[in-house]
Backbone as CSV, one residue per row, in Angstrom:
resi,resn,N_x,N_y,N_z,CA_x,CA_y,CA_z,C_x,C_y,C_z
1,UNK,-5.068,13.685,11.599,-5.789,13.229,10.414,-6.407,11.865,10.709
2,UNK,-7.312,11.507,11.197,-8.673,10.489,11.497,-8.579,9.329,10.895
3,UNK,-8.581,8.427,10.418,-8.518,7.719,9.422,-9.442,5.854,10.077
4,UNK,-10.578,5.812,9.688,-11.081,4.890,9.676,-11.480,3.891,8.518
5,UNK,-10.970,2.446,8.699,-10.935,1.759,7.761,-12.164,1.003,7.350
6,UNK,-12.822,0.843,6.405,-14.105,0.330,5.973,-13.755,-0.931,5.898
7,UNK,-12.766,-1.413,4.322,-12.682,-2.260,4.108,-11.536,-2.533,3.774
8,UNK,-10.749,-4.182,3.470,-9.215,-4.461,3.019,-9.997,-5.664,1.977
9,UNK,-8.842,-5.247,1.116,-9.155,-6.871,0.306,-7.749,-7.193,0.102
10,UNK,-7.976,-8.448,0.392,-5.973,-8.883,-0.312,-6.108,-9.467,-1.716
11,UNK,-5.664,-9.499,-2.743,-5.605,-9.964,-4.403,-4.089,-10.837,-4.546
12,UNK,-4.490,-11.533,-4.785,-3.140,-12.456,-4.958,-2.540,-12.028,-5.992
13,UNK,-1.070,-12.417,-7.513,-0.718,-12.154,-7.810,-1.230,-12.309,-9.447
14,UNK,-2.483,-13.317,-9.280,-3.196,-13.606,-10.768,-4.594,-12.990,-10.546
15,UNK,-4.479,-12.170,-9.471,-5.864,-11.000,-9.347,-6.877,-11.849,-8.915
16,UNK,-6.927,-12.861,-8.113,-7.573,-13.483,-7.345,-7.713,-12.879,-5.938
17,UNK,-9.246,-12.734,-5.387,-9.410,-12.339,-4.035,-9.302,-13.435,-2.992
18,UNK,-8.204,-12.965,-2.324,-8.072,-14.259,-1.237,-8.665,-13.958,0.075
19,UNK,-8.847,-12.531,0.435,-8.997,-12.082,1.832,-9.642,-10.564,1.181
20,UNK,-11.073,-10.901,2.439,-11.742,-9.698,2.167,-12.604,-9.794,3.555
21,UNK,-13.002,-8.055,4.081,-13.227,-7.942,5.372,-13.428,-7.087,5.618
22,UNK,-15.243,-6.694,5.989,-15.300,-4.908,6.375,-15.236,-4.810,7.844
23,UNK,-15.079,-3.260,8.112,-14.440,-3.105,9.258,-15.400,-1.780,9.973
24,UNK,-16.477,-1.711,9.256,-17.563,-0.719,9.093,-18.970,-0.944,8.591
25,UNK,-19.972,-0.655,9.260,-21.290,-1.407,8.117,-21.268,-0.527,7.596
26,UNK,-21.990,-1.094,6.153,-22.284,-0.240,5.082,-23.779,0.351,5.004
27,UNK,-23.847,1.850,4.746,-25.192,1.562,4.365,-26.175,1.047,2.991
28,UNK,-25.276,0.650,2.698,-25.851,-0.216,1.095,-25.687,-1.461,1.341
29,UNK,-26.598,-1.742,0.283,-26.320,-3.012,0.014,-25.039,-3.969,0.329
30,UNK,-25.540,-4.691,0.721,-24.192,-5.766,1.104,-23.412,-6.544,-0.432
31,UNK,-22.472,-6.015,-1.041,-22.411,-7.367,-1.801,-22.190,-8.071,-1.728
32,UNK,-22.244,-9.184,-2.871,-22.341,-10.670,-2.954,-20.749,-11.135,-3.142
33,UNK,-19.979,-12.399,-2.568,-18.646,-13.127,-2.812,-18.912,-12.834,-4.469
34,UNK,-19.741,-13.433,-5.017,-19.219,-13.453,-6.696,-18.787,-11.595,-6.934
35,UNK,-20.049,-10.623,-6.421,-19.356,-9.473,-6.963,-17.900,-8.867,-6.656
36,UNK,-17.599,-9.342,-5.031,-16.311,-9.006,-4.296,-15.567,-9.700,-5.681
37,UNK,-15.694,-11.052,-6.322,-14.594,-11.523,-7.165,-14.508,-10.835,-8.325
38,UNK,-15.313,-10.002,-9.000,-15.489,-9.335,-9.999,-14.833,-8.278,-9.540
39,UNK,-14.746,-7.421,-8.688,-14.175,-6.130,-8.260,-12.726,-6.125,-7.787
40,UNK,-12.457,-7.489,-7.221,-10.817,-7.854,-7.098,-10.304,-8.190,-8.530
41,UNK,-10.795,-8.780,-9.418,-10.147,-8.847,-10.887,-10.608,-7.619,-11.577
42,UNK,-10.992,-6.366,-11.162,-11.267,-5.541,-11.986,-9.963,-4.453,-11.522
43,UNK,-10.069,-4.420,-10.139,-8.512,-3.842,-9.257,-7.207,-3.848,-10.135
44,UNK,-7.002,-5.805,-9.689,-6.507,-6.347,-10.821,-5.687,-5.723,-11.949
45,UNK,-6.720,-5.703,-13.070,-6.699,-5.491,-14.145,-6.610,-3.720,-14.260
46,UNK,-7.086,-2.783,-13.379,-6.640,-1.603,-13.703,-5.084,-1.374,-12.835
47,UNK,-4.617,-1.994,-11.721,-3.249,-1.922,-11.765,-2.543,-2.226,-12.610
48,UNK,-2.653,-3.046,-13.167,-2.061,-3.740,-14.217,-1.679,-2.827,-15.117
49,UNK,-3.142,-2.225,-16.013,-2.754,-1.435,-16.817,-2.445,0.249,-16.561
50,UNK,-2.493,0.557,-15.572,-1.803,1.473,-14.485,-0.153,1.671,-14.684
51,UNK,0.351,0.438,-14.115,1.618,0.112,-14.590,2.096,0.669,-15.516
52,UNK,1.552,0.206,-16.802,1.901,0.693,-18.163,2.274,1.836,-18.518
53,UNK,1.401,2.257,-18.088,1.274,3.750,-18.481,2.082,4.897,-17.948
54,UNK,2.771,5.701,-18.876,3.709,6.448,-18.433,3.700,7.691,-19.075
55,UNK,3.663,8.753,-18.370,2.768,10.176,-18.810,4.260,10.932,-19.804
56,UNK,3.504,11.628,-20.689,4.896,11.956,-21.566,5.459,12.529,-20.895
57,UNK,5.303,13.543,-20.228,6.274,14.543,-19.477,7.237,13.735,-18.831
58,UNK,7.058,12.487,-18.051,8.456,11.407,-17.478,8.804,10.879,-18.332
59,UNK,8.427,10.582,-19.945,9.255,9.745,-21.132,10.077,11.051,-21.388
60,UNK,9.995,12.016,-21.526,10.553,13.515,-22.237,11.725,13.548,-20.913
61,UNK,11.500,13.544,-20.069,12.856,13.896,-18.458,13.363,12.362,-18.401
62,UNK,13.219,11.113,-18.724,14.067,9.927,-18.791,14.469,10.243,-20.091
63,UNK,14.335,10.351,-21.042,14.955,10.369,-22.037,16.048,11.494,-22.238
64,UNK,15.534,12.969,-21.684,16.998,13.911,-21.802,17.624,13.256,-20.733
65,UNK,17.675,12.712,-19.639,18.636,11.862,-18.815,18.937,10.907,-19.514
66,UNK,18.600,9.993,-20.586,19.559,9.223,-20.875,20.318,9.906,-22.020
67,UNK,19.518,10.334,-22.881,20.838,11.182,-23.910,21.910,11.768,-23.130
68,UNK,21.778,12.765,-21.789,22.810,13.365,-21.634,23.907,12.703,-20.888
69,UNK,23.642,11.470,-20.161,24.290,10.631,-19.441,24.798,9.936,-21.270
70,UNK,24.235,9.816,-21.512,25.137,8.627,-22.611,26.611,9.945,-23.348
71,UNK,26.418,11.508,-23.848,26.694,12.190,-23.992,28.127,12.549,-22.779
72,UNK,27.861,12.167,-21.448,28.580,12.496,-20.477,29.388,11.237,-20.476
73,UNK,29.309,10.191,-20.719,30.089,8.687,-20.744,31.032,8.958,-21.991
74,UNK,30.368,9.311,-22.913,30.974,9.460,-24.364,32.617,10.670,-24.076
75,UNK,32.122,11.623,-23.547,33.102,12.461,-22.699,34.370,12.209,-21.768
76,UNK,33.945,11.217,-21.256,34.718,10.561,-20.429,33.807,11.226,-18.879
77,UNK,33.609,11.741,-18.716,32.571,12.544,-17.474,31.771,11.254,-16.719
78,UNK,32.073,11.704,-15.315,30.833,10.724,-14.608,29.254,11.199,-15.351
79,UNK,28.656,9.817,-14.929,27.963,10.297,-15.245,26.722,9.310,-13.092
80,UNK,25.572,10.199,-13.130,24.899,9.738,-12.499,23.895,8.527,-12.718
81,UNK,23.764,7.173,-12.145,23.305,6.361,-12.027,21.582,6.376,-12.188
82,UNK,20.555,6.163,-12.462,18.977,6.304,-12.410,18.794,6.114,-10.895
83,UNK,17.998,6.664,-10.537,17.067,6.632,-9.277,17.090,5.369,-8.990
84,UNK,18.010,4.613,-8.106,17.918,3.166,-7.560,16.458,2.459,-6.284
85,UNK,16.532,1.465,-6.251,15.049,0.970,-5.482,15.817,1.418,-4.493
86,UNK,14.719,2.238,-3.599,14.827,2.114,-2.252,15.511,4.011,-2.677
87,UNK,15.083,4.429,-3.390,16.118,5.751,-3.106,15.161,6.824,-2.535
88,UNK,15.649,8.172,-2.019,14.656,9.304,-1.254,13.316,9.446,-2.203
89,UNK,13.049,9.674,-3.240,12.228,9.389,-4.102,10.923,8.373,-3.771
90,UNK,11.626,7.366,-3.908,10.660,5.888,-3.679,10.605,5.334,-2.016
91,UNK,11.018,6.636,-1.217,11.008,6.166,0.688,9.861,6.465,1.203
92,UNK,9.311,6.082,1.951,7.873,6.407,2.615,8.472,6.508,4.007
93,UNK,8.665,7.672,4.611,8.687,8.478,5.849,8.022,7.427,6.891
94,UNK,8.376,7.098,8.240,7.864,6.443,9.121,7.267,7.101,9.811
95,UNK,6.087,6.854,10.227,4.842,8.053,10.618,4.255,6.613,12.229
96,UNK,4.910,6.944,13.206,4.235,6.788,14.613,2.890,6.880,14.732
97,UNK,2.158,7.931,15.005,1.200,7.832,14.942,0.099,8.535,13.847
98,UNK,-1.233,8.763,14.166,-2.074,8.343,13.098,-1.893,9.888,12.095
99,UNK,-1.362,10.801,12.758,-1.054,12.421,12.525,0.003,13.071,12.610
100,UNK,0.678,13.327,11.540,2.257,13.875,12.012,2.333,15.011,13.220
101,UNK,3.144,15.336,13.788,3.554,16.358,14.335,3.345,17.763,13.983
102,UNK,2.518,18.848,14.686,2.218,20.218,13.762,2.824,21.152,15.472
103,UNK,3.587,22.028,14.764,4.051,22.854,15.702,4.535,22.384,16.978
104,UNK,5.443,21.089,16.314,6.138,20.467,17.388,5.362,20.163,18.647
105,UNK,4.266,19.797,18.835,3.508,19.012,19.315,3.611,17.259,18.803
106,UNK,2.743,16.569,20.356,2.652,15.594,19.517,1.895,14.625,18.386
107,UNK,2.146,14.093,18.226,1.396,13.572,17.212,0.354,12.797,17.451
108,UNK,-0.602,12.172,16.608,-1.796,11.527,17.465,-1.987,9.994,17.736
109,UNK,-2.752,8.935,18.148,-2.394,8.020,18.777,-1.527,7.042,17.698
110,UNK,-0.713,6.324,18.820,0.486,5.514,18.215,-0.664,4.436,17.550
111,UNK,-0.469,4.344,16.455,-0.871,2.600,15.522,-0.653,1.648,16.507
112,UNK,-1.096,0.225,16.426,-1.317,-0.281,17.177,-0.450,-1.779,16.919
113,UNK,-0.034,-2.027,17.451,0.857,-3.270,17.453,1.662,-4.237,18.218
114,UNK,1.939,-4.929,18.076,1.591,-6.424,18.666,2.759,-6.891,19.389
115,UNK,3.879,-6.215,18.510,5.309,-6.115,19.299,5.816,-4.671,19.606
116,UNK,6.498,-4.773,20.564,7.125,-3.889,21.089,8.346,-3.204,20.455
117,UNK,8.680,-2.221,20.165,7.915,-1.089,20.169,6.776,-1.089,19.234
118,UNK,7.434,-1.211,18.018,6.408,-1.639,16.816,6.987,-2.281,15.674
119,UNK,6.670,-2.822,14.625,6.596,-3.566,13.630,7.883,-3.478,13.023
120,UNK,7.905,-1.617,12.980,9.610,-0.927,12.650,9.546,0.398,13.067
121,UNK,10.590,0.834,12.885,10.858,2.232,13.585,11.308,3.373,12.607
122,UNK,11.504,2.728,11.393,12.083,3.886,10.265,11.273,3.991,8.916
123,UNK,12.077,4.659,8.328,11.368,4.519,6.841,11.929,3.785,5.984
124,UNK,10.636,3.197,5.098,11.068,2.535,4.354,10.633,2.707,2.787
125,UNK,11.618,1.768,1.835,11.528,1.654,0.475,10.135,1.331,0.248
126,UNK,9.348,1.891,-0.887,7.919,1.538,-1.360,8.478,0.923,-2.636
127,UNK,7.287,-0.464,-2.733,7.533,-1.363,-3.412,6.635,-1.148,-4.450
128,UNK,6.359,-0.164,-4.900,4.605,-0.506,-5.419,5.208,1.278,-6.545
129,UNK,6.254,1.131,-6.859,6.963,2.250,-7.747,5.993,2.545,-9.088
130,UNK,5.214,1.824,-9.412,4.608,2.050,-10.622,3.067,1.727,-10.620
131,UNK,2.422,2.148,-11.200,0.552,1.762,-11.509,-0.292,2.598,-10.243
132,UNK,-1.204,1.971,-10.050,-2.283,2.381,-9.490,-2.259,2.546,-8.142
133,UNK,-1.954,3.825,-7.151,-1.742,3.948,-5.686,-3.105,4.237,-4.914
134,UNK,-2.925,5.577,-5.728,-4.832,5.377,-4.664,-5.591,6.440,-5.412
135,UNK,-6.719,6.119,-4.657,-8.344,6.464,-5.681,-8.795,7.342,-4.760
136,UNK,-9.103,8.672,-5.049,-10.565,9.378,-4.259,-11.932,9.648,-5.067
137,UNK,-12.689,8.833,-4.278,-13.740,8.710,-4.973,-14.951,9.335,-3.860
138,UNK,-16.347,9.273,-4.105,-17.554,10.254,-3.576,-17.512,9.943,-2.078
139,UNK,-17.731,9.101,-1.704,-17.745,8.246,-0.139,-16.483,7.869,0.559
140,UNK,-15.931,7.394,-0.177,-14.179,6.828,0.769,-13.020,7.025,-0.525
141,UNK,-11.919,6.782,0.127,-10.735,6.919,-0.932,-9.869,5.204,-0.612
142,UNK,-9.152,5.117,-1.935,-8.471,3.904,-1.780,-7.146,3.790,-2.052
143,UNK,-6.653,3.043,-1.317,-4.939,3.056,-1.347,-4.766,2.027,-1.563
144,UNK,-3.779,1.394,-1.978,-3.087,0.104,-2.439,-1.425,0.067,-2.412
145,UNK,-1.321,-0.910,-1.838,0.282,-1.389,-1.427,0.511,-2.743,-1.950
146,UNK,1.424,-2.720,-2.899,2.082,-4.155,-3.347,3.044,-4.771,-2.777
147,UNK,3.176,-5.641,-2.372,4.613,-6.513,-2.255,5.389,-7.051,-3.587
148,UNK,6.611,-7.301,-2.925,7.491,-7.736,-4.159,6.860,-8.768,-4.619
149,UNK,6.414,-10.048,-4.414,6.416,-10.884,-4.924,4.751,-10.910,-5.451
150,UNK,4.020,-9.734,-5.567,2.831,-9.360,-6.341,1.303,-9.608,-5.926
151,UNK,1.306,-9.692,-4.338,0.505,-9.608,-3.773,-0.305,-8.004,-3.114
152,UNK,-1.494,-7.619,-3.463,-1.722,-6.749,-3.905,-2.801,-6.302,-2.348
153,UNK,-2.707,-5.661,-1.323,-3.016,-4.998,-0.115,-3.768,-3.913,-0.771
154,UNK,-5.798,-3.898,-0.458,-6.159,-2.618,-0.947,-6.742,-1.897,0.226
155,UNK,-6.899,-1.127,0.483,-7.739,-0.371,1.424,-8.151,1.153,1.644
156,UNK,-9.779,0.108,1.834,-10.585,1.755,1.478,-10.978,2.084,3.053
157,UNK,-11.044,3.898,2.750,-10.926,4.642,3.778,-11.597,5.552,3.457
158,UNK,-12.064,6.343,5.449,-13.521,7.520,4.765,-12.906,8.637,4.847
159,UNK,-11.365,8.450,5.020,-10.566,9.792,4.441,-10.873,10.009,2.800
160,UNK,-11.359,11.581,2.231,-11.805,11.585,0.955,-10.483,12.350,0.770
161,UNK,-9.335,12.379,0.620,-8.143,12.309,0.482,-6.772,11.736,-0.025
162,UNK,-6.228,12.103,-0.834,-5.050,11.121,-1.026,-3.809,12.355,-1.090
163,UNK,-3.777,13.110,-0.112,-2.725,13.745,-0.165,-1.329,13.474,0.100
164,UNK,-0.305,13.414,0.168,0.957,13.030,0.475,1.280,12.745,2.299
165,UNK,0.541,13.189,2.899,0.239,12.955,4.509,-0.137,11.814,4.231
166,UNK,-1.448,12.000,3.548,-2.749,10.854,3.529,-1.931,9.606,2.885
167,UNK,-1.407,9.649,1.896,-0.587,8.480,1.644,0.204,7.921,2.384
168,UNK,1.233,8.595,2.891,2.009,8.048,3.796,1.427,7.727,4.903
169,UNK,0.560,7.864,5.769,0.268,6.886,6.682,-0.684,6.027,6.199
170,UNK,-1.635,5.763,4.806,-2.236,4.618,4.447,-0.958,3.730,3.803
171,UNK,0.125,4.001,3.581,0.763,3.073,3.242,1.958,2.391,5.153
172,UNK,1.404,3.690,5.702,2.444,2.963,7.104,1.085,2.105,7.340
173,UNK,0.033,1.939,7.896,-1.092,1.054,8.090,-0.582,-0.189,7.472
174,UNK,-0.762,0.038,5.898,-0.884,-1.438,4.922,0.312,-2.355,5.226
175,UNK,1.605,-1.501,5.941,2.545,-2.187,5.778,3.194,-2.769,6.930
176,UNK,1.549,-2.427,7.903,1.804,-3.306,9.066,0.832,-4.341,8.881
177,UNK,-0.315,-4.522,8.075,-1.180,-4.970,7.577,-0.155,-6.129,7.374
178,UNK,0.808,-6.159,6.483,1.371,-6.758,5.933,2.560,-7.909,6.384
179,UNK,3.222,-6.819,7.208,3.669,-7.439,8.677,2.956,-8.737,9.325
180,UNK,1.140,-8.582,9.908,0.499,-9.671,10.635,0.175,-10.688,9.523
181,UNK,0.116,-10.051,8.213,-0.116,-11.425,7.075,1.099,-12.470,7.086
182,UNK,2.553,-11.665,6.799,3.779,-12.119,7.093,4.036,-13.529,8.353
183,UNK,3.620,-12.618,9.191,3.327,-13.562,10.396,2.622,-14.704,10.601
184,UNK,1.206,-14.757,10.166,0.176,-15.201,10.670,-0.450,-16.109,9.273
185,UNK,-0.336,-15.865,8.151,-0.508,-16.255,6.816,0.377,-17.285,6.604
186,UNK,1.985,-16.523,6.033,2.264,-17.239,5.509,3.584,-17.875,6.213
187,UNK,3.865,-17.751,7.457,4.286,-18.746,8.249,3.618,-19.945,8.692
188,UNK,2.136,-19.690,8.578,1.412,-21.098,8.774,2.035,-22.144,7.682
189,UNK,1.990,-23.290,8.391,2.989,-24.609,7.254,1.386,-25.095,6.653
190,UNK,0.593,-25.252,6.709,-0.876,-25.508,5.928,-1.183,-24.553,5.443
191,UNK,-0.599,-23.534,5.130,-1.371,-22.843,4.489,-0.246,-22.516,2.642
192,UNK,-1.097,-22.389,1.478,-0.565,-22.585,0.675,-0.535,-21.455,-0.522
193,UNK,-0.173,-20.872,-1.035,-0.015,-19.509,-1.979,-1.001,-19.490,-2.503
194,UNK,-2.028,-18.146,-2.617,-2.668,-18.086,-3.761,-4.041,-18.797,-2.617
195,UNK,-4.186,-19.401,-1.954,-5.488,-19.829,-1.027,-6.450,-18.923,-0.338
196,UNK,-7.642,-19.101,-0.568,-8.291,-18.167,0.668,-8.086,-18.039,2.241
197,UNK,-7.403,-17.250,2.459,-7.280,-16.984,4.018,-7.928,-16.735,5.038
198,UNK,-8.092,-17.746,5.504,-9.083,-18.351,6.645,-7.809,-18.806,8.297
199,UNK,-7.391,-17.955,8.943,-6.794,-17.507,9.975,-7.527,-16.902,10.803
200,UNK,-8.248,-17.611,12.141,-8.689,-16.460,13.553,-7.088,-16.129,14.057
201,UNK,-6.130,-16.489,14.132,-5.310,-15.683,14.653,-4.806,-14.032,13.373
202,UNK,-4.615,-14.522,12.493,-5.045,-13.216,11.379,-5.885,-11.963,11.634
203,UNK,-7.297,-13.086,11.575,-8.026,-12.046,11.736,-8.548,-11.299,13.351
204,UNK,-7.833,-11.639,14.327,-7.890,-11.336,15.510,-6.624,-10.163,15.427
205,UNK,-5.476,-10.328,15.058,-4.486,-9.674,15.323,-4.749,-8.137,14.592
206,UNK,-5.810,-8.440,13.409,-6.309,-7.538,12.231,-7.067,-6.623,12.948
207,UNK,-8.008,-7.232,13.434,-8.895,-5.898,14.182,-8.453,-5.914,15.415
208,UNK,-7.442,-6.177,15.590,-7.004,-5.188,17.256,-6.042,-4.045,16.451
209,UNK,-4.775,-4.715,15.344,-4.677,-2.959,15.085,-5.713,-2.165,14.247
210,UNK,-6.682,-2.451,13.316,-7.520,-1.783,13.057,-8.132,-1.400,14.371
211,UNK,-9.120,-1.530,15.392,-9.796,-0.843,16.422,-8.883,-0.031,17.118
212,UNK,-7.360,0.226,17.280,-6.641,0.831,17.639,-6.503,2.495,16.863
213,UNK,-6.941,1.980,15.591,-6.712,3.384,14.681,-7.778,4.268,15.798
């Protein structure tokens, strides 16, 4: 499954664009910094209210789980705990390279990275449990990965896809993405939360694993 990246924007945690960067020309129009800032607070603002929103069919299945758990306590009966962070549910499968494995063959080229072997080797907890994951729209599709502390990783792709493959390796990408920010961002001692990110070692480390895809 192919996956070439157009563009990333990073959104800080008050929906400010701090980092933005195509990785593809466009054939349109180029936009303008003011519109990039309009389209990162518009992101923003539909995660946000993304979040919120919770389809009846999961208020109707949390709610007979809590009546019957409260019903099973009342009993004296164990009862089972809610879906904790980090549980099979909320795990994102660790995906090597860019294509899982089909008929036990291998899979296709390893992601690209900076340490040996790589960034990590397993799967991990997704942080981003609620709101807005990803968009397929006419030309590219978009994925988005949050961190805990509400920094908001978007990236569009000319996969027109968001299937459960397709997710899981746009979220293994973002969350090496995230990894060289980790590194290279916000280990810098000058550099300060919430700032525009202006790093050549960033953005060097950025498009060597992007040109690797």
């Amino acid at each position: 499954m192919p996956m070439a990246i157009k563009s990333l924007f990073i959104i800080n945690k008050s929906g400010g664009l701090v980092y933005q960067r195509d990785f593809l020309p466009s054939t349109n129009t180029k936009m303008s910094s003011n519109e990039y800032l309009i389209l990162a607070g518009t992101l923003h603002g539909v995660i946000a209210i993304a979040s919120q929103l919770t389809p009846k069919a999961l208020q109707i299945s949390n709610q007979g789980s809590n009546s019957s758990g409260a019903t099973g306590a009342a009993a004296g009966e164990a009862v089972t705990p809610s879906l904790p962070y980090g549980s099979p549910e909320h795990t994102i499968p660790y995906i090597p390279g860019l294509a899982p494995p089909v008929d036990n063959k291998a899979p296709g080229r390893a992601m690209g990275s900076y340490l040996a072997p790589d960034y990590f080797s397993e799967s991990f907890p997704s942080w981003n449990r609620s709101g807005l994951k990803s968009v397929v729209m006419d030309e590219c599709s978009l994925f988005v990965y949050q961190s805990l502390t509400g920094v908001k990783f978007v990236l569009l792709s000319t996969n027109q896809t968001t299937s459960n493959a397709a997710q899981h390796i746009a979220e293994n990408v973002l969350r090496k993405i995230y990894c060289i920010y980790s590194d290279y961002v916000m280990k810098n001692p000058f550099y300060s939360a919430d700032m525009l990110i202006r790093s050549e070692p960033f953005d060097k480390r950025l498009q060597a694993l992007v040109s690797s895809l």
